[in-house]
C-alpha positions as CSV (number, residue, x, y, z in Angstrom):
1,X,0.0,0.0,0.0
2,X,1.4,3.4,-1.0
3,X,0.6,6.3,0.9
4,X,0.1,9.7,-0.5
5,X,1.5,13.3,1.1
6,X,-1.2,16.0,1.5
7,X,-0.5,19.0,-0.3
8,X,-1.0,22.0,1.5
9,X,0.7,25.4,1.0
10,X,1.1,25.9,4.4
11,X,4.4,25.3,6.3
12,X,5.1,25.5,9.9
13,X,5.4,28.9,9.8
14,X,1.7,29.5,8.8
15,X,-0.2,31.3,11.1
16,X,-4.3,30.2,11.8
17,X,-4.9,33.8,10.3
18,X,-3.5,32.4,6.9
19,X,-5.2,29.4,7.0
20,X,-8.3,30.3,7.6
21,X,-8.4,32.8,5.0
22,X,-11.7,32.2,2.7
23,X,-13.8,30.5,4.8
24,X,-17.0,31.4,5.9
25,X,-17.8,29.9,9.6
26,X,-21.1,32.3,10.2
27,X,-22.8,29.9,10.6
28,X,-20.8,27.6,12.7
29,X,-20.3,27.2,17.1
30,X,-17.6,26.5,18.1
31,X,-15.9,26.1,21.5
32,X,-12.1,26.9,22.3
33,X,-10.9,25.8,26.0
34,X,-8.2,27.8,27.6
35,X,-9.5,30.8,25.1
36,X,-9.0,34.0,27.9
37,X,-5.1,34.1,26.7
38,X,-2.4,32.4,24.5
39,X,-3.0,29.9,22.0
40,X,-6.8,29.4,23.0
41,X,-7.0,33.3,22.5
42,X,-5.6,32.9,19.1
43,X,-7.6,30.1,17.9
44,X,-10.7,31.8,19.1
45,X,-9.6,35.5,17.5
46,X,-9.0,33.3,14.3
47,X,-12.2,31.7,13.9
48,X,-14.3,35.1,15.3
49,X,-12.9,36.7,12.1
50,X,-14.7,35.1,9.2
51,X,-17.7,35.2,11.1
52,X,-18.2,31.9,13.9
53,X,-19.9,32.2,16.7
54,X,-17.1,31.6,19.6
55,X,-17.7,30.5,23.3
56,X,-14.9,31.0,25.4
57,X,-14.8,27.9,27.7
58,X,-13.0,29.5,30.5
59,X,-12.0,29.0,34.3
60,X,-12.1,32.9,35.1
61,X,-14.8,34.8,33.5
62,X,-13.3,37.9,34.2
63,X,-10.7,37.6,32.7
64,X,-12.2,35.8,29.7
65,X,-14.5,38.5,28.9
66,X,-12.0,41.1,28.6
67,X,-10.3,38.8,26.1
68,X,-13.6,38.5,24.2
69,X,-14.4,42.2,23.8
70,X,-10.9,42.6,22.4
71,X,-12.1,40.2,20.1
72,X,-15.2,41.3,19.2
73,X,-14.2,44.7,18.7
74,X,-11.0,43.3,16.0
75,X,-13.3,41.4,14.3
76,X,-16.1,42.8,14.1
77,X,-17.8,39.9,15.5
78,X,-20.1,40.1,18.2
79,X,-21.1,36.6,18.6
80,X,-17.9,36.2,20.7
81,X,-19.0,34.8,24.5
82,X,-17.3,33.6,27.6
83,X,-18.6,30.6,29.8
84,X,-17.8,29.3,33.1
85,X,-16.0,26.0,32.5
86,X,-13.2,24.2,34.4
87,X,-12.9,20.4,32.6
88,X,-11.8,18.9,35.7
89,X,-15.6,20.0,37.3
90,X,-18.1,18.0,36.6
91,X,-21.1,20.8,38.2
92,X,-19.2,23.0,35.9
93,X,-19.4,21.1,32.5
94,X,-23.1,19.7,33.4
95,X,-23.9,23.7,33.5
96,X,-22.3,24.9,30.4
97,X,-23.7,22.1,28.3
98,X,-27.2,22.7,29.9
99,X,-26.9,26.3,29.1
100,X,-26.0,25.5,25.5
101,X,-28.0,25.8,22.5
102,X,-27.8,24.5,19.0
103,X,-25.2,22.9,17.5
104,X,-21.9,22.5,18.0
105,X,-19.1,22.3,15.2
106,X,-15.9,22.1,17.0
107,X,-14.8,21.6,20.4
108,X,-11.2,22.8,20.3
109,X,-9.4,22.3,23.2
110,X,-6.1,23.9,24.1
111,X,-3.6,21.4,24.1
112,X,-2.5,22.9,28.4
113,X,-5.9,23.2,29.0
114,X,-5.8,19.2,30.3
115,X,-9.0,18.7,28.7
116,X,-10.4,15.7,27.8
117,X,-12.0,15.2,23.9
118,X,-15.1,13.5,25.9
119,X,-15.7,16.3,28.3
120,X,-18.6,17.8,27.0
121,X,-20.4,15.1,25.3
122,X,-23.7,16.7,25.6
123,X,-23.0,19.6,22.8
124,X,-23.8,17.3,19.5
125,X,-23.0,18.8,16.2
């Protein structure tokens, strides 16, 4: 059996920015753990721009709301929200999924974030 390389223009270099460019995510959820700094904060400023709705899952709300006006004011897109969420909770993940609505079409978890894939397996998408 032979395997085939993807192709992809991107190198490691390439920033989410780049590769999201084109896409149209309005009318997709998505959740980003670990989104009130760092690499979470990216990822979620990445996917607010073309237009996703973007739920901070975050342990301090405080300071995950600040992150997510920043965001909404960059890109323009004010379907950008924090929620309460600490993985290792169990109270806390029964909440946020109760409080959720619609579909989800990502979870993306931050790789420090110590989340588990399973976590939140009430959100379907």
């Amino acid at each position: 059996m032979t395997s085939t390389l993807i192709q992809t223009p991107f190198r490691e270099g390439s920033t989410a920015a780049e590769v999201i460019v084109g896409a149209d995510l309005s009318v997709k959820q998505e959740v980003v753990t670990g989104a009130a700094s760092g690499l979470g904060a990216e990822t979620a400023r990445a996917l607010a721009s073309p237009g996703a709705l973007v739920t901070f899952a975050v342990r301090s709300t405080d300071v995950g709301e600040r992150t997510a006006t920043g965001i909404r004011k960059a890109a323009g897109n004010d379907a950008v929200h924090g929620g309460p969420l600490d993985l290792a909770d169990r109270a806390l993940i029964a909440a946020f999924t109760s409080a959720w609505s619609g579909s989800l079409h990502q979870r993306l978890f931050h790789p420090l974030s110590l989340g588990r894939p399973d976590a939140l397996p009430h959100l379907s998408g």
